[in-house]
N, C-alpha and C positions, 0 to 999 in steps of 0.2 A: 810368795817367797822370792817371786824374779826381781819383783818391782821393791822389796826390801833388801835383796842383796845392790842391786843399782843404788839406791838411795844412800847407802852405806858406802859404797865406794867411789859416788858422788861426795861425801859430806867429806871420805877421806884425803881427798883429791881438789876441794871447792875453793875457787878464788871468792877471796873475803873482801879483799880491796884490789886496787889497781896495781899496787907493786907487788902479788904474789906471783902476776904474770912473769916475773924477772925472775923471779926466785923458786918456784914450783919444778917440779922434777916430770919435766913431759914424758921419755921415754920412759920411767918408772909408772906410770900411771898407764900409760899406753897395755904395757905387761899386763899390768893388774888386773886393767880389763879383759884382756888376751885370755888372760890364764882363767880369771872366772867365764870362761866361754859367752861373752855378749857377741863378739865380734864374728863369731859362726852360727848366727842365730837363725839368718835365712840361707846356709847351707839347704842341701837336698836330704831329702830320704828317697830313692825315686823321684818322681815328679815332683813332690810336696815337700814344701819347708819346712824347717824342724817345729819353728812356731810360727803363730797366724803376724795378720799386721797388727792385731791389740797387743802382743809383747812388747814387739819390739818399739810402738808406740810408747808404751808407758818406762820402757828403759829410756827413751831418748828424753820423754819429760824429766825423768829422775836426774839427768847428769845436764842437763840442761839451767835446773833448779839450781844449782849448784856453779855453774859455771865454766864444769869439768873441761880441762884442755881436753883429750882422746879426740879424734877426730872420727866420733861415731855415725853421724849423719850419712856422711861422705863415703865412708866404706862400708856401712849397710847396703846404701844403692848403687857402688859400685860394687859389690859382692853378687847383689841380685838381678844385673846387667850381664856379667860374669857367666850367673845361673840360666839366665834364657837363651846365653848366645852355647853353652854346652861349655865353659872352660874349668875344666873341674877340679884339674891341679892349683890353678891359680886359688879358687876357691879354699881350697884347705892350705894353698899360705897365708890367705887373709886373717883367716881364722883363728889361726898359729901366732899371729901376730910379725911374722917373718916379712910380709908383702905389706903394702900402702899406697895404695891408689886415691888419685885426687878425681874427682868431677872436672871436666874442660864441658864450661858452658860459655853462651854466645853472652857477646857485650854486655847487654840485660839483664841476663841471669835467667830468660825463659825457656832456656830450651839445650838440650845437648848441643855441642859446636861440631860442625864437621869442615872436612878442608877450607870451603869458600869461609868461613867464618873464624878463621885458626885466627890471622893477625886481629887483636883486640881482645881474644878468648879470654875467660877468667879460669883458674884452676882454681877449685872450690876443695874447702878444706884438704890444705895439702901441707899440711905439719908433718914432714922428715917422710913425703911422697915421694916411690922412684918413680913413678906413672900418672901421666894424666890421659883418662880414659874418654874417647869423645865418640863420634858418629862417622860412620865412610855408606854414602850414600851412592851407590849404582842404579844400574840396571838387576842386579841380582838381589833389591832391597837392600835393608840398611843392614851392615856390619859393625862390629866395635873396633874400634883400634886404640893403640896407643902410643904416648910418645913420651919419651925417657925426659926425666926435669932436668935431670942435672945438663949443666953448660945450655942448655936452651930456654929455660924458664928463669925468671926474677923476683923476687918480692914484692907484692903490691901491696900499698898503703890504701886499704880501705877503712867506712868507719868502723868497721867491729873489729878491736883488739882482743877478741879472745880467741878467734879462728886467722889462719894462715890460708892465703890467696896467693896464687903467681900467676903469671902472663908470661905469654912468650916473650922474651928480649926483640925489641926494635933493630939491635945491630946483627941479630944473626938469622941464619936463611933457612925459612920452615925445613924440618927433619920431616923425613919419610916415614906415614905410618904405616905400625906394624898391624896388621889383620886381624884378629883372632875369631874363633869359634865359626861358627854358622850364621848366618843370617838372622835379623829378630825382626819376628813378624808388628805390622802397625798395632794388631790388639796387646801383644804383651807389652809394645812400648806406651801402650795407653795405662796399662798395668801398672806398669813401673813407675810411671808418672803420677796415678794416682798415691802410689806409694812413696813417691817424693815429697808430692803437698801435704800429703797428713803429717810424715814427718816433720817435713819445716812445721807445723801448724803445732805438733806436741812440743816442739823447740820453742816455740815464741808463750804455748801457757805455763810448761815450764818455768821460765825466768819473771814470765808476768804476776806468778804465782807466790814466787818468790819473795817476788818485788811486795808483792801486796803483805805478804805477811811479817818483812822485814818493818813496814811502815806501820803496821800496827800495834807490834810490841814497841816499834818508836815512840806513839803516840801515848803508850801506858807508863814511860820513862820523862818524856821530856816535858819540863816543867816549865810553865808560865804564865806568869798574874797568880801564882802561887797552885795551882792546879793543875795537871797533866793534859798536853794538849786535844788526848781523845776525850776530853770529856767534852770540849768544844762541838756544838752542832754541825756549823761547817767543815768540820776534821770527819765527824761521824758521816756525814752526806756524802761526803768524796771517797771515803774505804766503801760505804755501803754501793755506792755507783761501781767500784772498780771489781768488787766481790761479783757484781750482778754480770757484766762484763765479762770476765774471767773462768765463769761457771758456763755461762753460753756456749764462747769460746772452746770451752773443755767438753759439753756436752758434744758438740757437733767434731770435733777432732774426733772423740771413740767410737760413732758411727760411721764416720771415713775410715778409721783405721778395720773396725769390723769389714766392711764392705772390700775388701780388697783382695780377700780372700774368700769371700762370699759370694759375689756378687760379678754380674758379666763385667768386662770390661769399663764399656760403656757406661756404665748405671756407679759403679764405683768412680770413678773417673769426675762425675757428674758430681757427687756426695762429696768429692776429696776437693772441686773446685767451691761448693757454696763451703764449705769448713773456713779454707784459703783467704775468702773473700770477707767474711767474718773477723778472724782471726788477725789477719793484715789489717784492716777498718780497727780492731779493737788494743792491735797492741801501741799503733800511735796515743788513742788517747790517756790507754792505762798507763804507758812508761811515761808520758809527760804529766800527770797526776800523780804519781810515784815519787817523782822530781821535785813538784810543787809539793806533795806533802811531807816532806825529808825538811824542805826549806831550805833557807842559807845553805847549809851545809849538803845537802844533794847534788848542788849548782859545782861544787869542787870538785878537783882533777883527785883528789885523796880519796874519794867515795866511791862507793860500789855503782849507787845508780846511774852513774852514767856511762859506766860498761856495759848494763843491762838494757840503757836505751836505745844504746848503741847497736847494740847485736840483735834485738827486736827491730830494729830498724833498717838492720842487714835482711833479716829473716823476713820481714814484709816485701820485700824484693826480690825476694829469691822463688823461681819459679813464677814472677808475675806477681802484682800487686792487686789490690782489689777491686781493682779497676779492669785488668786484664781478665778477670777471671769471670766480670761479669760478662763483659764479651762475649767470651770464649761459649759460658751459658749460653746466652742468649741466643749463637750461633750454631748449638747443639739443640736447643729448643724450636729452633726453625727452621731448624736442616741445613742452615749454610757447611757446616761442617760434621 
């Protein structure tokens, strides 16, 4: 039922081509999620979230599929940053739909920003953000803070047009963060983390999913040498590679997203990096075979697919690419870290 009401208010909400982004009603959609309760989904009961990480995995593929503006990624894992550090009003404005907190990550996109890293910071989905939420690192461990967008944050031009990015402004002089909650211990931020990567990872087979099935009823439509281009072998070869792809992809996201509530730290963490590393590997070649099998017309500024490779393209960078993550493995397989 969760994963059909998302789907529904993805489809109602879905950018079809490039200029619905001009034209779509972000704050009316923003609501609609509000109001169907997605946006308080890792709220508390106690210690325990309303739902595990497989919910809200599979709402983020759903509006993902779709292309949905809502800046759900972004305020799930600030919501359940929120949650560990104890701020619990905040929480139920997010919820509400009232509050919008952006992600403040470092240059790269791999890691929460804290002071030393503020000038270059990105603020990650920050559509109509009063907050971008980062790291303050002491002696008394890490705390969250944050810092107000308006007058101090700017628009950045990156390539995924369907999600909003801001940076600090160049000409103005870092603002003082604000403190909040308690202290968050390394395991829950390990926690979080691994709850990041599955999400970006439900993000990228979402739209890949998408993609794939947009290309195949293409190929039952478009006509040429008088026959429909899927009945061509090399048409069939490329869907059935992108299928095989895409299902990997998808199998290994629902074991990261199971495992984060499951599972120690560590060991989810571990699950949510080999997904990452999969996923980032498989969305370059499925969104450029997506491209190629559209043809001519994929290649244009009027078509969907190049929003979609776009933002698979964001999304493979986000949190480390597949490269970073084998690392990161590697370096937890041998103890370095």
């Amino acid at each position: 039922m969760l994963r059909t009401t998302a789907e529904r208010l993805a489809q109602r909400y879905a950018v079809r081509n490039p200029a619905d982004l001009a034209t779509i009603d972000r704050a009316q959609s923003w609501q609609a999620v509000a109001d169907a309760g997605l946006l308080g989904l890792r709220a508390r009961d106690g210690a325990q979230p309303f739902v595990s990480g497989v919910e809200v995995m599979l709402v983020a593929e759903a509006l993902a599929g779709a292309l949905t503006p809502p800046s759900f990624i972004g305020t799930i894992l600030a919501e359940e940053l929120l949650a560990l550090a104890g701020v619990d009003a905040e929480i139920d404005a997010i919820a509400a739909g009232s509050a919008r907190y952006a992600l403040l990550l470092t240059r790269d996109l791999t890691q929460l920003a804290d002071a030393e890293s503020f000038n270059g910071a990105v603020g990650f989905d920050a559509d109509a953000a009063g907050y971008a939420l980062g790291l303050s690192r002491g002696r008394g461990g890490a705390r969250l803070c944050r810092y107000a967008i308006a007058g101090v944050f700017s628009e950045l031009q990156t390539p995924d047009f369907t999600r909003v990015c801001v940076g600090p402004a160049t000409d103005k002089k870092r603002p003082e963060a604000e403190l909040l909650g308690s202290a968050v211990t390394a395991e829950a931020l390990d926690r979080w983390l691994a709850l990041a990567l599955t999400l970006t990872c439900a993000d990228i087979v979402g739209v890949l999913r998408s993609g794939l099935r947009q290309v195949v009823e293409y190929s039952k439509t478009r006509i040429q040498y008088g026959v429909p281009v899927g009945s061509f072998q090399a048409v069939q070869h490329m869907c059935a590679e992108m299928l095989v792809k895409v299902e990997a992809a998808s199998s290994m996201t629902r074991y990261a997203a199971w495992t984060v509530d499951a599972l120690p730290p560590s060991e989810s963490l571990l699950a949510a990096r080999t997904a990452k590393a999969h996923c980032a590997g498989a969305a370059r070649s499925v969104a450029e075979t997506v491209m190629q099998a559209f043809g001519g017309i994929g290649q244009t500024w009027e078509h969907i697919a190049p929003l979609m490779n776009r933002r698979v393209m964001f999304d493979r960078k986000l949190f480390g690419d597949e490269s970073h993550q084998l690392l990161c493995i590697a370096d937890a397989r041998l103890g370095a870290a």
